[in-house]
PAKOLNU-18965 format. One record per residue (C-alpha): residue number from 1; chain; x, y, z. Coordinates in steps of 0.02 Angstrom, whole numbers, plus 50000, padded with zeros to 5 digits. Example, Ala and Ser with C-alpha at 12.3 -4.5 7.8 and 13.67 -1.06 7.14 Angstrom:
! residues 2
NUVEX:1:A:50615:49775:50390
NUVEX:2:A:50684:49947:50357
This chain:
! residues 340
NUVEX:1:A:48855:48638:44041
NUVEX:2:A:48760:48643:44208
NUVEX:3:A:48626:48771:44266
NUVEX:4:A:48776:48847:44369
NUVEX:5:A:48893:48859:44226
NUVEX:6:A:48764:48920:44092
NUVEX:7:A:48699:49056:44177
NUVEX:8:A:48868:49120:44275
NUVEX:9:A:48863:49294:44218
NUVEX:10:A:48684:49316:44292
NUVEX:11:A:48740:49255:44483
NUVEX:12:A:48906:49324:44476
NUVEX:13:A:48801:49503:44471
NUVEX:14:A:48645:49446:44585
NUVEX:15:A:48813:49417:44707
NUVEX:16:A:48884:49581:44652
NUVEX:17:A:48726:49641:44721
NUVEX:18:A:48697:49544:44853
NUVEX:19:A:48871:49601:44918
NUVEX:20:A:48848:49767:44914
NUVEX:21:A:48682:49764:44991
NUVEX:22:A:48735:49661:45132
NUVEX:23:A:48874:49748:45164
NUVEX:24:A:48799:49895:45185
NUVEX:25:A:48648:49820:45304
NUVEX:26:A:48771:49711:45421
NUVEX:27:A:48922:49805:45406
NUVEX:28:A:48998:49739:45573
NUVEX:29:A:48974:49562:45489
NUVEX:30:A:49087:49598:45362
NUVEX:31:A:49208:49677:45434
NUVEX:32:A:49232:49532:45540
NUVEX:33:A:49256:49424:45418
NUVEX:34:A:49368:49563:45342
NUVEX:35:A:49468:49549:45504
NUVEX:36:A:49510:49374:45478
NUVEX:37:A:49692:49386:45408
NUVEX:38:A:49855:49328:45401
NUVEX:39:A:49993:49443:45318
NUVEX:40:A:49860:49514:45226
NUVEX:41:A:49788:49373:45123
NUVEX:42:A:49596:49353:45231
NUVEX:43:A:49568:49174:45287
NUVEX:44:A:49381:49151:45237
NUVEX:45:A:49417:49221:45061
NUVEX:46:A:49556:49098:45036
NUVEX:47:A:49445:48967:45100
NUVEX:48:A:49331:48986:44941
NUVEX:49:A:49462:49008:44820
NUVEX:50:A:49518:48848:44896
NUVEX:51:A:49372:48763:44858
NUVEX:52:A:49385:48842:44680
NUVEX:53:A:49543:48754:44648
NUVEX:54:A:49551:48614:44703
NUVEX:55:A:49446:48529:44584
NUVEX:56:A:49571:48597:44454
NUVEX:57:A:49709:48536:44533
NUVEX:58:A:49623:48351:44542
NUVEX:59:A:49650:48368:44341
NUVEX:60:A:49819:48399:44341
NUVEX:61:A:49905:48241:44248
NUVEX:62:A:50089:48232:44316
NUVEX:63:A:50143:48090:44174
NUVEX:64:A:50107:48240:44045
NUVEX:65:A:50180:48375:44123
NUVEX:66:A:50341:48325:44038
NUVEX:67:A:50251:48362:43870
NUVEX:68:A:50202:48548:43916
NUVEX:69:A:50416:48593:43870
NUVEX:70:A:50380:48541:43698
NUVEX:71:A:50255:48689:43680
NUVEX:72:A:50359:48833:43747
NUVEX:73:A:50256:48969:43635
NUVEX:74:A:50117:48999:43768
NUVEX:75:A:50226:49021:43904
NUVEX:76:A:50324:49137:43793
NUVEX:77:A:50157:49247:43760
NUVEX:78:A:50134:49270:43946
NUVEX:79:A:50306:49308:43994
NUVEX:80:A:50328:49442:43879
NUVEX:81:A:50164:49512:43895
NUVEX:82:A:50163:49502:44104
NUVEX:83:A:50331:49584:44134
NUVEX:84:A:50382:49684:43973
NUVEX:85:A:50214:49767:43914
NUVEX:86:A:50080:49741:44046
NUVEX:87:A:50186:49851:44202
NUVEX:88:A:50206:49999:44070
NUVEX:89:A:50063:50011:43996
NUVEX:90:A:49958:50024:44147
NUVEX:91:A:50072:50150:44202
NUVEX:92:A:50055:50257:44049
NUVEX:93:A:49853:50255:44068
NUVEX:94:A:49880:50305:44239
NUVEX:95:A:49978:50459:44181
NUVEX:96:A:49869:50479:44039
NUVEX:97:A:49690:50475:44134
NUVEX:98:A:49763:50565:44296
NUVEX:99:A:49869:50699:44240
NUVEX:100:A:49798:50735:44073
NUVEX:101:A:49606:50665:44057
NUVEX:102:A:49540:50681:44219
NUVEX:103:A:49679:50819:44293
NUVEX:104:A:49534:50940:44333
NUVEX:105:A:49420:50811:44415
NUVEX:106:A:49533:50725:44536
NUVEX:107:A:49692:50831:44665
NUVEX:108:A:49874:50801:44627
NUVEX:109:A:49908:50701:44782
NUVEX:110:A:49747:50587:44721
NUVEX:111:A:49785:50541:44572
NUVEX:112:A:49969:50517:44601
NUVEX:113:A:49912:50373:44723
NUVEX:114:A:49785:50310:44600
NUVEX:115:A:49925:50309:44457
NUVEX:116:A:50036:50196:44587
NUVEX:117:A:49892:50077:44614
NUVEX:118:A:49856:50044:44450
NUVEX:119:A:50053:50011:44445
NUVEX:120:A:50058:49888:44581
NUVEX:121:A:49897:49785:44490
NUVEX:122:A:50008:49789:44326
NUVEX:123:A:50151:49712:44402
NUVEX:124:A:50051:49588:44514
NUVEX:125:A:50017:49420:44347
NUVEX:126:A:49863:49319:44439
NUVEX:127:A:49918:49171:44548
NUVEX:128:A:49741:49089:44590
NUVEX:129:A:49574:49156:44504
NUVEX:130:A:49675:49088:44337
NUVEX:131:A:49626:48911:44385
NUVEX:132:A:49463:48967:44392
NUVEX:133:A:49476:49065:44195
NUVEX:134:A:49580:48909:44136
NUVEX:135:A:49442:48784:44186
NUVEX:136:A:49308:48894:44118
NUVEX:137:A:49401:48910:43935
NUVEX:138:A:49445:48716:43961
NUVEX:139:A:49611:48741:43969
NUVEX:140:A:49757:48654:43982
NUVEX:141:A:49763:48612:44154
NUVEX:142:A:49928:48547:44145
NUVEX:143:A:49998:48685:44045
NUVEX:144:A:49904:48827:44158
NUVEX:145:A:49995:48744:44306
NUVEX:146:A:50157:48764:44227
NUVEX:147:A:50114:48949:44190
NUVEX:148:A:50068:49000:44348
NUVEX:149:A:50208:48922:44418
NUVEX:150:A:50346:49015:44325
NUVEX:151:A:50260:49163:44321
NUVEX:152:A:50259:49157:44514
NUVEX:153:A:50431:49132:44505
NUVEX:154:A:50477:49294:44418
NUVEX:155:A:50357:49388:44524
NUVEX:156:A:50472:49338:44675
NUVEX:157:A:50647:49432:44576
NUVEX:158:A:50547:49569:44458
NUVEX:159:A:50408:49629:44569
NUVEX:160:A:50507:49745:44670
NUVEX:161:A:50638:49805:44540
NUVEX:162:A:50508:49841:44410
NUVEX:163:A:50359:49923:44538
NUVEX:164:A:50516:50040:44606
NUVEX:165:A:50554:50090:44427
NUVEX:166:A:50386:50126:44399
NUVEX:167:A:50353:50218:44559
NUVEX:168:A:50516:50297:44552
NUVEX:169:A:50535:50236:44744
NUVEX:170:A:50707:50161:44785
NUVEX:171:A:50633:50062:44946
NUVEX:172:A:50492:49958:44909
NUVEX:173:A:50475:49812:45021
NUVEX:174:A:50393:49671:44968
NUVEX:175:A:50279:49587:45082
NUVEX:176:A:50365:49414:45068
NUVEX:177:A:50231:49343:45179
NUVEX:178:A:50104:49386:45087
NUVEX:179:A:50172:49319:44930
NUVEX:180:A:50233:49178:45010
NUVEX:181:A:50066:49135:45105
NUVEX:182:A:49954:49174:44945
NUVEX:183:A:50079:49050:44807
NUVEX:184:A:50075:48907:44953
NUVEX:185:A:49883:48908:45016
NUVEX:186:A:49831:48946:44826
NUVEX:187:A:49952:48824:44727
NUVEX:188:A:50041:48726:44836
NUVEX:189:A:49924:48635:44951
NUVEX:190:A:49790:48626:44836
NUVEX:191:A:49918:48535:44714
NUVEX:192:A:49982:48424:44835
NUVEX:193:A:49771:48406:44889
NUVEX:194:A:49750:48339:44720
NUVEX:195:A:49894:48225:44686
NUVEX:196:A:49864:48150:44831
NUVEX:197:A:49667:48128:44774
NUVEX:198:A:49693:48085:44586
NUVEX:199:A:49817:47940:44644
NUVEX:200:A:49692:47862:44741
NUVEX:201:A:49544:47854:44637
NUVEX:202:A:49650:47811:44491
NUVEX:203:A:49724:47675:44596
NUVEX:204:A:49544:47611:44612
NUVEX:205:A:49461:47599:44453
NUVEX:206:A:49545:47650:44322
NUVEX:207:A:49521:47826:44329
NUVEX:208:A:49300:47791:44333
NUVEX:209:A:49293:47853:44519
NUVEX:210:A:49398:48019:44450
NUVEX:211:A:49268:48057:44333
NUVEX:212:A:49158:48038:44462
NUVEX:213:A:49222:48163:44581
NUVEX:214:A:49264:48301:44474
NUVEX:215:A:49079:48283:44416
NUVEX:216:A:49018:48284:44583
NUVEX:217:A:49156:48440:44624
NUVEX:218:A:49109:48543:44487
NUVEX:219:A:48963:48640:44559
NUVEX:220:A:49053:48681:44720
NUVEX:221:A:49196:48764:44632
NUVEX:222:A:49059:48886:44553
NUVEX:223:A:48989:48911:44728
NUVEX:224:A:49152:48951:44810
NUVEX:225:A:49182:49085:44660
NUVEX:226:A:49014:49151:44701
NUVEX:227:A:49032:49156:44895
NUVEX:228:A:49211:49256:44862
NUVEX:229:A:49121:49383:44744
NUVEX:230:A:48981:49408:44886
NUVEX:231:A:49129:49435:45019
NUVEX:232:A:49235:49562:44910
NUVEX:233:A:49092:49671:44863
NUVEX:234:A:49019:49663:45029
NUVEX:235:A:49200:49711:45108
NUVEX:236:A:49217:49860:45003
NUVEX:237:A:49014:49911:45006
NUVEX:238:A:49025:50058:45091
NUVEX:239:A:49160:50135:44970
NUVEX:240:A:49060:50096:44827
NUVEX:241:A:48893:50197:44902
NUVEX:242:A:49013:50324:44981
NUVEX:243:A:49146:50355:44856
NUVEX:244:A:49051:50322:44680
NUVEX:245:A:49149:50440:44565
NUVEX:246:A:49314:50385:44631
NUVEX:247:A:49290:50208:44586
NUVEX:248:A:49222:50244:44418
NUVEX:249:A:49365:50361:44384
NUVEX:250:A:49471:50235:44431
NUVEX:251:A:49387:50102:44347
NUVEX:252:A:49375:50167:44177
NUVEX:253:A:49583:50149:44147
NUVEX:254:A:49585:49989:44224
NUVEX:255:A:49445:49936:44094
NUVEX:256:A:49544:49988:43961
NUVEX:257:A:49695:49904:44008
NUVEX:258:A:49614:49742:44043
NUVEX:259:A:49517:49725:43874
NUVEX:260:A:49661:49813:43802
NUVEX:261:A:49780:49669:43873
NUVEX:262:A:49664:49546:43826
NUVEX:263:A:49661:49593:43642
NUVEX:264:A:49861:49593:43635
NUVEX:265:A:49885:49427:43692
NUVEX:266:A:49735:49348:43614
NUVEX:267:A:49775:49398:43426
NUVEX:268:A:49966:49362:43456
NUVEX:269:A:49899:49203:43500
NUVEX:270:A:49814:49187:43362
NUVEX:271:A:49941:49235:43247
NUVEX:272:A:50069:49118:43326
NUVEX:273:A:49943:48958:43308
NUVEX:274:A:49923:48916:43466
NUVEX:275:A:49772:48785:43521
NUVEX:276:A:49633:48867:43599
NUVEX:277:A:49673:48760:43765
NUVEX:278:A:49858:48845:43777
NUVEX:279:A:49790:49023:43704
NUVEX:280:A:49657:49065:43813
NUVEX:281:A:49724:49028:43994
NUVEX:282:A:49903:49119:43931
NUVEX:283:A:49801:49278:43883
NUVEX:284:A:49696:49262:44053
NUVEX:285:A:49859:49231:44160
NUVEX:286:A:49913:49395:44061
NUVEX:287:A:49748:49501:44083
NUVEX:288:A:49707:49447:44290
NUVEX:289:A:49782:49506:44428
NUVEX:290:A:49861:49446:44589
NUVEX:291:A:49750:49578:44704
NUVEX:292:A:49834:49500:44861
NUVEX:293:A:50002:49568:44827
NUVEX:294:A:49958:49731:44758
NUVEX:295:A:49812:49772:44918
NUVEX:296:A:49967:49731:45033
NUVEX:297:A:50096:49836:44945
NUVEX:298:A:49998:50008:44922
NUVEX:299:A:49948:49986:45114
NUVEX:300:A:50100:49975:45162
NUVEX:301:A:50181:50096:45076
NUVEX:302:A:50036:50238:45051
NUVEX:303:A:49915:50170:45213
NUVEX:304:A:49751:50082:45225
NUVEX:305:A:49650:50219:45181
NUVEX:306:A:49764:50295:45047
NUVEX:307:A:49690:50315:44855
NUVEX:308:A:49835:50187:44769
NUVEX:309:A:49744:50062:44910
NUVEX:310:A:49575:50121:44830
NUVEX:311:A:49661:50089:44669
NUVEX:312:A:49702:49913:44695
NUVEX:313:A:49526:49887:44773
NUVEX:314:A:49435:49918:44629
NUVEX:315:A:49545:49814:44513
NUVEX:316:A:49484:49668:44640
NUVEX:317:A:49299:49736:44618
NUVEX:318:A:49331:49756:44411
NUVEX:319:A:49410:49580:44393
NUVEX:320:A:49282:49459:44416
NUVEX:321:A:49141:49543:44290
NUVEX:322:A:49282:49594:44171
NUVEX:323:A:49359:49418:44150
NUVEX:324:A:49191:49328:44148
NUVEX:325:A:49144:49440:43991
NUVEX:326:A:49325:49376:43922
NUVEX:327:A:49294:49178:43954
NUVEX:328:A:49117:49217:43852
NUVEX:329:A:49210:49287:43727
NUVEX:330:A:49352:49168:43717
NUVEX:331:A:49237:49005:43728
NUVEX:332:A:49135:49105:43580
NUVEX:333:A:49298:49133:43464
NUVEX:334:A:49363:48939:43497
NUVEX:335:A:49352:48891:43311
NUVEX:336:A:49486:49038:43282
NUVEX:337:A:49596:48922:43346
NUVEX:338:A:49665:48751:43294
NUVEX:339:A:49640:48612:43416
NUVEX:340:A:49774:48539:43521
């Protein structure tokens, strides 16, 4: 492992810090940045998660992608945990933190917004930062690919019938162009980015050159994981000094449900055999969150500065510590496993 890769947890939170800090000394910088956007899903941001990917997507072996149907027990796991447990149980700790738990310290209106965040982060499986958890656990990338890919698909028929349900709102409009915009500039060109790439330097040499440049690539997708932790924090700075106990009110559920998620999925994962490189991405596909979709959903319905938009913020600012802590753990529990 490289310096970068050893010692991640210690510059994800120097950025944690750094983006808070920053934010709150050049505000106006950040916010233009911030203003950078396209159907919700900021330009810069996507930039960096771009630069995340594609190295993964350089990996991606096409010839074996035929072989990923003959292991259908991982994509089982995270179907049934993303769309029959994950939606419910977040909204149940909702109800249980903000109408039971914490009904004296937060106003009906409040926590009824924070309770529909949560929702909308429960119902939103991770689209892009999985590359990022899958390459970290050395996953599958193959298998993660396929994953993603039908869990995407889903998301485009179940999001809006199951966050409705949940909400008990018969009108939700999904943001099409956000979900559209986020699965193409996070999957779709980065895949075609790295077919394109992996043809050509196994074309050369016999796949030497490839080794090569995902070497060379590796560092700068830790960077551009970094330089997105320094923007998000520093976007939402001046919540975090200004609205402290909000966030950590908030935060405590979505902790829960998280490690909570994580546990589910891991054990069953265990206790169905899977390898480690099939396990762990499936229970990080099942644990993240796709913070694009759920930011643009409780803005439009509830507005910009509206607590289920505060909600979804602070699963964004949550995420990246939270599944960091979950790779460590999941590279430390390997020999649970067998291998592929």
């Amino acid at each position: 492992m490289g310096i970068f890769e050893r010692f991640l947890t210690l510059w994800v939170g120097v950025c944690i810090l750094a983006g808070v800090v920053l934010g709150n000394l050049i505000p106006t910088f950040f916010e233009q940045i911030a203003a950078l956007e396209f159907a919700h899903v900021n330009l810069v941001v996507a930039v960096f998660i771009w630069v995340m990917i594609y190295p993964m997507m350089v990996q991606i072996d096409f010839t074996a992608l035929r072989d990923v149907g003959k292991r259908p027990k991982g994509i089982a796991l995270t179907l049934v945990v993303n769309w029959l447990i994950k939606p419910f149980s977040m909204a149940l700790l909702g109800w249980l933190f903000f109408r039971v738990l914490f009904a004296d310290m937060v106003d009906p209106e409040s926590a009824s917004e924070y309770i529909a965040g949560m929702i909308l982060l429960g119902v939103a499986p991770c689209t892009a930062m999985v590359f990022v958890w899958s390459q970290l656990t050395k996953g599958d990338p193959n298998y993660t690919l396929v994953q993603v890919s039908v869990n995407d698909v889903i998301m485009v028929f179940a999001f809006a019938p199951i966050t409705a349900f949940l909400l008990g709102v018969s009108d939700i409009s999904v943001p099409w162009d956000t979900l559209l915009l986020s699965v193409v500039l996070y999957v779709l060109l980065p895949l075609i980015a790295g077919i394109w790439t992996r043809h050509k330097l196994e074309k050369a040499d016999n796949g030497q050159r490839l080794e090569s440049f995902l070497a060379t690539l590796k560092p700068w997708s830790i960077l551009g994981l970094l330089a997105t932790v320094v923007l998000l924090f520093g976007f939402q700075a001046e919540k975090i000094i200004n609205q402290p106990q909000s966030i950590l009110l908030i935060a405590i559920p979505l902790l829960i449900q998280t490690y909570g998620i994580f546990a589910l999925a891991y054990f069953a994962a265990k206790w169905m055999k899977l390898p480690h490189n099939i396990a762990a991405p499936a229970c990080m596909i099942s644990t993240s969150n796709f913070f694009e979709l759920a930011v643009a959903v409780a803005i439009s319905l509830f507005g910009l500065h509206s607590g289920a938009a505060l909600a979804t913020v602070v699963g964004v600012l949550v995420e990246v510590p939270v599944m960091l802590s979950l790779v460590a753990f999941a590279n430390r529990t390997r020999h649970w496993f067998p291998t592929a």
